[in-house]
N, C-alpha and C positions, 0 to 999 in steps of 0.2 A: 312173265319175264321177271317183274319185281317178288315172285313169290319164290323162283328157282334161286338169286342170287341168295336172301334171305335163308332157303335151303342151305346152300352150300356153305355159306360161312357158318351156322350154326352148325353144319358137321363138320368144319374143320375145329372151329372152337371145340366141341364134343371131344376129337380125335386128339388134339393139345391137353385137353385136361387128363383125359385117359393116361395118353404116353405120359405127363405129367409126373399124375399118381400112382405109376407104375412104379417110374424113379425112385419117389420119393419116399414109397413103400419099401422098396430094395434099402435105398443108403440107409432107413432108419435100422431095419432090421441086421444088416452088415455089421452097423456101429454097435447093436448091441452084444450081438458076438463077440465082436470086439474086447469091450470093455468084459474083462471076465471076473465076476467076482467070488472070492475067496471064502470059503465059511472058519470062521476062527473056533480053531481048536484050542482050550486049554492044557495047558501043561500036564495037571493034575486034574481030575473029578471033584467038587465041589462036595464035603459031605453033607449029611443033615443035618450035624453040631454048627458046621460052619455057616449055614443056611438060618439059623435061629440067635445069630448074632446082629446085633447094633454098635453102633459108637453113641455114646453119650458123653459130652461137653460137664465138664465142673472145672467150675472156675475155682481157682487157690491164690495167695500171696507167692509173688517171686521175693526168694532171698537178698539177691542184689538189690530193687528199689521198693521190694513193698509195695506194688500194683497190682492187681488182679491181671489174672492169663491164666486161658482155657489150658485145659487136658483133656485130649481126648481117652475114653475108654472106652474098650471092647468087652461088650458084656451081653451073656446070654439073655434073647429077649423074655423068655419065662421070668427071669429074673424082675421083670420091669412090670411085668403084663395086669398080674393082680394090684399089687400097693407099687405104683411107679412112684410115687411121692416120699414114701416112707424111703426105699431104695436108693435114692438119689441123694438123700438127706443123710442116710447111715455114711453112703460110700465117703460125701465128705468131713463128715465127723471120724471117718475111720483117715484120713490124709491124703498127701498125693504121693502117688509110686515115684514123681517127677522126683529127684534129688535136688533141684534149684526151686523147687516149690517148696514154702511150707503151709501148716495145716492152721488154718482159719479158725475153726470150733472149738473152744475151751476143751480142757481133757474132760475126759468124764462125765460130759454132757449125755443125755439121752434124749431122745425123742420121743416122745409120750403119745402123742396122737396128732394124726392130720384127719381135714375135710376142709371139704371146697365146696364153696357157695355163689353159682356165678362165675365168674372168673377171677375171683379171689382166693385162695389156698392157707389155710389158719395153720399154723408151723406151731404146736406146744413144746416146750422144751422142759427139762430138767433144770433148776435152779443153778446149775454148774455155769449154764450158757452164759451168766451174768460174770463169770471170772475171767473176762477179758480185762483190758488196760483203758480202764477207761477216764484216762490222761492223755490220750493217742486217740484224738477225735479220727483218725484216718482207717485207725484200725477197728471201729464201730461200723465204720462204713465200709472197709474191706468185706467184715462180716455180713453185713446187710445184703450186699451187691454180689457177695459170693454165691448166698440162696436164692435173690431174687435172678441172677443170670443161667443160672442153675436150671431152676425150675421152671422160669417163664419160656424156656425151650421148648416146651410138652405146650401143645397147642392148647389144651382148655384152661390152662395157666399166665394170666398179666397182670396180676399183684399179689401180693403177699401180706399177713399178718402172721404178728409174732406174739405169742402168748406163754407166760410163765406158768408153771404149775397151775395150769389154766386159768391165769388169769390177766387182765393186762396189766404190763409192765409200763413204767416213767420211762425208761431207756427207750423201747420201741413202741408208743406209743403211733397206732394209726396204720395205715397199708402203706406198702413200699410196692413201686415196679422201678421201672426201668430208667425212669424219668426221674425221681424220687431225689436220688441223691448228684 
């Protein structure tokens, strides 16, 4: 007698989970008919010029107060791929396309050579780089913080040193990051 009760409520329990999971298989499936989702079509096709593009960040002086502030640029990643350092270095010796920006880097300045040691980046310059204002302790450091925010963007990049016709200068004397100034 105690083994028939024990029967039957285990087949009803049995028959509850069933009819249950029946339910609960239906509503799930229901809801996701339901919910229908959409595959996003672009307006245009994507080409392959557009595909080999980045933004890269250079920081400039704004005209109004003479603070540093990024510009973004779109630039071909080839561009970047072999000497990313050199690249980034000319773009801001060359200025900012910004009109409310101006250009940090003495005219005439060149870049002579880089290498990175570690996560330091030796930046040689042309003796030009020294034709800054340097009465204008702000604008020594505009310069400094222009190439170190610069560059320390590229991941194997967190300081910098600054070398004159290869050699070191009194002016930048020591690595810079981010921290620095």
């Amino acid at each position: 007698m105690k083994d028939k009760k024990v029967f039957i409520i285990f087949g009803v329990l049995l028959i509850i989970i069933l009819v249950g999971g029946y339910f609960g298989i239906s509503f799930v499936k229901k809801r996701k008919v339901e919910t229908n989702i959409t595959e996003f079509t672009p307006e245009e096709e994507i080409s392959q010029e557009q595909l080999r593009k980045t933004i890269v960040s250079l920081y400039f002086a704004s005209k109004e107060n003479n603070n540093l502030c990024p510009e973004a640029r779109l630039i071909d990643i080839k561009e970047i791929l072999n000497t990313p350092y050199e690249r980034l270095v000319n773009l801001l010796i060359e200025g900012p396309k910004n009109e409310k920006n101006k250009k940090i880097i003495p005219e005439n300045t060149k870049l002579l050579k880089t290498y990175i040691e570690g996560d330091c980046l030796t930046l040689d310059f042309s003796s030009e780089f020294l034709n800054f204002n340097k009465e204008d302790e702000k604008e020594k450091n505009n310069l400094i913080n222009s190439l170190v925010n610069t560059l320390t963007e590229l991941t194997e990049v967190n300081k910098i040193k600054i070398l004159i016709n290869g050699e070191t200068n009194e002016e930048f004397r020591g690595e810079f990051d981010r921290k620095t100034l």
